[in-house]
C-alpha positions as CSV (number, residue, x, y, z in Angstrom):
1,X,32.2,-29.0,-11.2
2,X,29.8,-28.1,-13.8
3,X,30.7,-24.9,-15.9
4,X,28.0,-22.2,-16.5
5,X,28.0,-19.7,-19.6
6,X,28.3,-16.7,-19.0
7,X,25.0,-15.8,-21.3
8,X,23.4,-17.3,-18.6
9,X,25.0,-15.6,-15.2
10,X,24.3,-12.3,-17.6
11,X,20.5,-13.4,-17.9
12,X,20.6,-13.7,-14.5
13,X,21.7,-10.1,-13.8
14,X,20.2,-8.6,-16.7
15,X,16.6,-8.2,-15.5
16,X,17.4,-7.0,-12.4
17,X,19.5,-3.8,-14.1
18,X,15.9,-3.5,-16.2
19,X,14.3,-3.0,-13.4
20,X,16.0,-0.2,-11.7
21,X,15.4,1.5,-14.8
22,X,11.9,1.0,-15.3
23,X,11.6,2.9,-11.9
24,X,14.1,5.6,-13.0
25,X,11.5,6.0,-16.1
26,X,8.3,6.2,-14.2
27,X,10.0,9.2,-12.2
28,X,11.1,10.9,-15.2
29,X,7.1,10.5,-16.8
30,X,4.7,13.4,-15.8
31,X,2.2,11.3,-14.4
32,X,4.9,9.3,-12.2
33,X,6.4,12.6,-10.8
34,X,2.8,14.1,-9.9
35,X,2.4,10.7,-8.1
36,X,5.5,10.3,-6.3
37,X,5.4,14.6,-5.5
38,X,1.5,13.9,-4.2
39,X,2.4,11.1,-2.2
40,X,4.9,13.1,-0.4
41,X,3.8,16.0,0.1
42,X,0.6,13.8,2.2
43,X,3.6,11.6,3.8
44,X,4.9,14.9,4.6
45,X,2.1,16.8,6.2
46,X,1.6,13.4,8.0
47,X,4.6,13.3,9.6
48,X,6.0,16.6,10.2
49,X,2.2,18.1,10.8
50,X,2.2,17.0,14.8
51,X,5.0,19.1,15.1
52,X,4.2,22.3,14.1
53,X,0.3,22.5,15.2
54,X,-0.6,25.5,16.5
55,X,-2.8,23.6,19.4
56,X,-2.9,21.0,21.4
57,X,-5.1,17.5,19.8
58,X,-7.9,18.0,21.8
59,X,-7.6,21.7,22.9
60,X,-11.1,23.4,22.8
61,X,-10.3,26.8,21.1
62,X,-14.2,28.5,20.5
63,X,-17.5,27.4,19.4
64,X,-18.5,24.6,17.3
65,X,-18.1,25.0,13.5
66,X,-16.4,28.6,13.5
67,X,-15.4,29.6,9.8
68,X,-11.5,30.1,8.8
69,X,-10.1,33.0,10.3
70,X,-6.2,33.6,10.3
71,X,-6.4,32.5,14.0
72,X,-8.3,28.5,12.3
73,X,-7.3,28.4,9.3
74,X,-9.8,25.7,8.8
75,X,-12.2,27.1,11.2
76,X,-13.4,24.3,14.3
77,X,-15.3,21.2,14.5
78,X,-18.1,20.0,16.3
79,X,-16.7,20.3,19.3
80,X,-15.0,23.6,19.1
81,X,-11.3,22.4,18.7
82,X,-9.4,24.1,15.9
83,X,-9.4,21.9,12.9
84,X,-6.1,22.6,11.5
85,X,-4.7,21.1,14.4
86,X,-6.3,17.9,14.3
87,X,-6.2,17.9,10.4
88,X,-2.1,18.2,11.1
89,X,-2.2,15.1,13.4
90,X,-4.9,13.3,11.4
91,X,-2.5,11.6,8.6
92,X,0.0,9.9,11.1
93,X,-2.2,6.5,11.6
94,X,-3.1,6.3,8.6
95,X,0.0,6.1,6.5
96,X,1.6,3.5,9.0
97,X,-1.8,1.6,9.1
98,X,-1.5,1.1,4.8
99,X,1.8,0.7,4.8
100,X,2.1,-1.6,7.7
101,X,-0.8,-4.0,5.9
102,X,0.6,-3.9,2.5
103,X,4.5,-4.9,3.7
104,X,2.9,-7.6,6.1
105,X,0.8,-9.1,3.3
106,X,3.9,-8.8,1.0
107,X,6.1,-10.4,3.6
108,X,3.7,-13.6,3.5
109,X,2.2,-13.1,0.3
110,X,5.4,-13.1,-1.9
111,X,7.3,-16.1,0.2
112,X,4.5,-18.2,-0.5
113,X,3.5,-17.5,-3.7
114,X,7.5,-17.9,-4.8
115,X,7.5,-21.5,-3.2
116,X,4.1,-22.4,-4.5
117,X,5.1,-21.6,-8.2
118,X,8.3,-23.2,-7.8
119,X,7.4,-26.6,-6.0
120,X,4.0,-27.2,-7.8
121,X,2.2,-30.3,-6.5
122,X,0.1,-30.7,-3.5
123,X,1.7,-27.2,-1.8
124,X,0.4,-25.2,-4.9
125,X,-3.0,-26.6,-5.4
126,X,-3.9,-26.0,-1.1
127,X,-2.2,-22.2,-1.4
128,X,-4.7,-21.2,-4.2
129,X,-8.0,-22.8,-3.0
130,X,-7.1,-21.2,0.5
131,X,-6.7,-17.9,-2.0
132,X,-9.9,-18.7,-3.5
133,X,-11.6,-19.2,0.0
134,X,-10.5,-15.3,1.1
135,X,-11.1,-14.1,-1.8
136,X,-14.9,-15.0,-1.9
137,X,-15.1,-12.7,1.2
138,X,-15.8,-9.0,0.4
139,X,-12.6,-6.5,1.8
140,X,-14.4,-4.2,3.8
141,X,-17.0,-6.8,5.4
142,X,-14.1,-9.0,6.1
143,X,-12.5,-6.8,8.3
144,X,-15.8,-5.5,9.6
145,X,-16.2,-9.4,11.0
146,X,-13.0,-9.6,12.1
147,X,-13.2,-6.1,14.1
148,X,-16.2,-7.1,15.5
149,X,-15.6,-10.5,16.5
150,X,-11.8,-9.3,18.4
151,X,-12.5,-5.5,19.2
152,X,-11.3,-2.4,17.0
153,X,-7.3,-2.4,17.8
154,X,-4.9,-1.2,15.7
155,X,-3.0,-4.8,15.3
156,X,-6.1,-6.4,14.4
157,X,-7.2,-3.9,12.0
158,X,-4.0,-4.3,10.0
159,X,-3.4,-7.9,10.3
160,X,-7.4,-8.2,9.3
161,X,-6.0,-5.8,6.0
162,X,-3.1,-7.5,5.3
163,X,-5.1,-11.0,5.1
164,X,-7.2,-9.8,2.3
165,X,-4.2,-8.3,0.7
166,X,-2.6,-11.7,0.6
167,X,-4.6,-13.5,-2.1
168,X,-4.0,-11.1,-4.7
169,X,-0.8,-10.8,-4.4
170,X,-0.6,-14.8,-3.9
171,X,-1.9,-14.1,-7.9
172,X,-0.1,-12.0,-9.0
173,X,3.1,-13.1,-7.7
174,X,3.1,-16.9,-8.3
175,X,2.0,-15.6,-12.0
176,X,5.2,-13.5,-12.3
177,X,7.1,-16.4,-10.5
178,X,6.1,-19.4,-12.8
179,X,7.5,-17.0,-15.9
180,X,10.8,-16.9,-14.2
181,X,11.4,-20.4,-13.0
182,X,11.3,-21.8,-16.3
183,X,14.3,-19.9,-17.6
184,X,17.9,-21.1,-18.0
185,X,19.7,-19.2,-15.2
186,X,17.2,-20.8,-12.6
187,X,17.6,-24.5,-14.0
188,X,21.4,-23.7,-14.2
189,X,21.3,-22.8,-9.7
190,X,19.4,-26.0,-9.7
191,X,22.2,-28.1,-11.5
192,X,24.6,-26.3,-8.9
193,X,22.8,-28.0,-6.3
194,X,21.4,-24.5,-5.0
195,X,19.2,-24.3,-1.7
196,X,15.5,-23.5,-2.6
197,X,15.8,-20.4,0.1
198,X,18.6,-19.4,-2.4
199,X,17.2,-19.6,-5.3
200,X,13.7,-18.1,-4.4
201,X,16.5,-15.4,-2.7
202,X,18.9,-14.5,-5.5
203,X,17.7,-15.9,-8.3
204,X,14.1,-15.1,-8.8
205,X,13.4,-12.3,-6.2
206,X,15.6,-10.3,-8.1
207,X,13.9,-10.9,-11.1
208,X,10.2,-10.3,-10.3
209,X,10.7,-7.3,-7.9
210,X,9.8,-4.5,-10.8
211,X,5.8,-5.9,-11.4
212,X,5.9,-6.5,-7.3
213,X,6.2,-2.9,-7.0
214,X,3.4,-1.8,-9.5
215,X,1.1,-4.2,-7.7
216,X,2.3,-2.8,-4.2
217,X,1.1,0.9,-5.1
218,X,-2.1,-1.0,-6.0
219,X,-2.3,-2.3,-2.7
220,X,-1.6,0.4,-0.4
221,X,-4.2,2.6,-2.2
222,X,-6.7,-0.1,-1.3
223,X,-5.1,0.3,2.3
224,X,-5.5,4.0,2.6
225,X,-9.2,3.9,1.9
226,X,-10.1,0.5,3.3
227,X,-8.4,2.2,6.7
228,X,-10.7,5.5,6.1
229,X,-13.4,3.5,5.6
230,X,-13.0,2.3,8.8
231,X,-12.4,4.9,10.6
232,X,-15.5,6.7,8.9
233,X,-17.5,3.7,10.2
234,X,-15.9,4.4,14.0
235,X,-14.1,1.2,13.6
236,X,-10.8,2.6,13.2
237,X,-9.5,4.8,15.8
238,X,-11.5,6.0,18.9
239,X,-12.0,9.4,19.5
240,X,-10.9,11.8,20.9
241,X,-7.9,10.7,18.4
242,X,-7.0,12.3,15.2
243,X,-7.9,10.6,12.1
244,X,-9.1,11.8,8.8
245,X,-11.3,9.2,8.3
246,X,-12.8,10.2,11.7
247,X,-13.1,14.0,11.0
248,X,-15.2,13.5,8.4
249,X,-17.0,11.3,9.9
250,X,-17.9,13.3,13.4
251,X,-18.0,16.6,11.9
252,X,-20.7,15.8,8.6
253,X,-23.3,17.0,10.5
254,X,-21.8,20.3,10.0
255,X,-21.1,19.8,6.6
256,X,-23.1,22.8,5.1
257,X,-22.3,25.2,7.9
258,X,-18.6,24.8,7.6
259,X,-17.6,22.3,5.2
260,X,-13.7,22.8,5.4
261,X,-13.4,20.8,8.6
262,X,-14.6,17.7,5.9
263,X,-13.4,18.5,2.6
264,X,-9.9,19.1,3.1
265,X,-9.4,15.4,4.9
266,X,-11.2,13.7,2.2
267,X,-9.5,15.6,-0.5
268,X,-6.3,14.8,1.3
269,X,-7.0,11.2,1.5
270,X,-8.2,11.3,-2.3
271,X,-5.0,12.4,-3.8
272,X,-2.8,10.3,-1.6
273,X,-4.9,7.7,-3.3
274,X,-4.3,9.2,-6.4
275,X,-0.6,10.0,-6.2
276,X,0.1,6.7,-5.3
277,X,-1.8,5.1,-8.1
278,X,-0.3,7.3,-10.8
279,X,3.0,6.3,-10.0
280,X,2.1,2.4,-9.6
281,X,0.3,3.0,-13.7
282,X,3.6,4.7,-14.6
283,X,6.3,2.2,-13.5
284,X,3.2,-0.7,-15.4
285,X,3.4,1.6,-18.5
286,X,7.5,1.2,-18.2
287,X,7.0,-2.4,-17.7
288,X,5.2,-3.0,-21.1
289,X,7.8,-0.9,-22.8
290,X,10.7,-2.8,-21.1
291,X,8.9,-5.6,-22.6
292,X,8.6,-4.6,-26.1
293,X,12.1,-3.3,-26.3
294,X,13.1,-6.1,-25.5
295,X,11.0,-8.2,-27.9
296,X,12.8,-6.4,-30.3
């Protein structure tokens, strides 16, 4: 039985306990608690907002493009139905849309970026020129060919998202991973005669999860208005549905008669952006200072 040091089952552990407080840091930063209290207040109003409409989805409640009154607080579209309403149901699809893409192309992206950086050889040089391939393709007209070619469904719009998510965090993973593998604590589970599911498991998982989540924020930003974009394009969801994306986009014809019924979605949609991407640059700021500290 081969003995282990205990400076090395401690380096093992030790990176992990950084992490959790690089993410305790970034909340206690003002720009990470803006972020984080922006991203829920929109996850909020997204998911509680159905609830507590005041009208039906597609009730018709007076003429097209009424101004705010206390009866519409954002007045009505361009079909007459109030626009608070549908602005309440409007956030739903598109927060389980970007999240759904970003964890699916996590899911693949991470396992094979872990096993590329840690076998090398044949299986690393095929995963990044099948990167290189996707990531000749522009995002938005990717999924504009793949929508076109299959038919606008949900499913296909996220797995169509998710795909271009999975090069660049292929990158930015298998970067993160090859750092890891060549430390003692991994070459120590090898010499125990460790299972590579194990060791890509519990002993560099672990290890790498703090950048991972950074570069996640990063990604579902790039969700949220890839989906809008979409929907903008009526390539998301159809109507009569609810969408941001799609509110602005049926009611800009009426964008100087009554402009709230366009400006409160996009704004909406800009600081979930925003929110999200503040805290991903808070927990990177934490990162370089984990770094430094311990450089010192």
């Amino acid at each position: 039985m081969i003995d282990i040091p205990e400076a090395v089952v401690v380096e093992r552990r030790r990176p992990t306990l950084r992490g959790s407080l690089v993410v305790r840091s970034a909340f206690g930063s003002f720009s990470g608690a803006l972020g984080i209290t922006l991203v829920v207040l929109v996850v909020g109003i997204s998911f509680i907002g159905p609830s507590v409409a005041p009208h039906g989805e597609n009730d018709v409640v007076g003429l097209p493009f009424l101004s705010p009154s206390g009866a519409h607080p954002l007045g009505t579209d361009a079909l007459g139905r109030d626009a608070f309403t549908r602005y309440l149901y409007g956030g739903l699809t598109l927060v389980l849309v970007a999240v759904a893409a970003t964890a699916l192309a996590y899911l693949v992206g991470v396992s094979v970026a872990m096993a590329s950086a840690y076998r090398r050889g044949i299986f690393d040089a095929v995963t990044i020129a099948v990167t290189d391939v996707i990531l000749a393709f522009p995002p938005i007209i990717f999924v504009l060919l793949l929508v076109a070619a299959v038919g606008p469904r949900l499913s296909i719009i996220v797995l169509g998202m998710a795909t271009i998510h999975v090069p660049r965090v292929v990158r930015i993973v298998r970067a993160v991973t090859l750092e890891v593998v060549a430390l003692e604590f991994v070459e120590a589970a090898v010499a125990r005669g460790e299972r590579l599911t194990f060791i890509l498991r519990r002993e560099i998982l672990p290890n790498i999860w703090t950048p991972l989540l950074a570069d996640f924020g990063i990604r579902l930003s790039g969700s949220v208005w890839l989906f809008s974009a979409l929907s903008f394009l009526g390539l998301g969801q159809a109507p009569p549905a609810s969408d941001w994306g799609l509110m602005i986009s049926e009611n800009r014809i009426g964008l100087t008669i009554q402009p709230w019924v366009v400006v409160v979605p996009a704004v909406t949609i800009a600081l979930l952006t925003v929110g999200v991407s503040l805290f991903a640059d808070a927990i990177n700021r934490n990162i370089g200072r984990s770094i430094l500290v311990r450089g010192v």
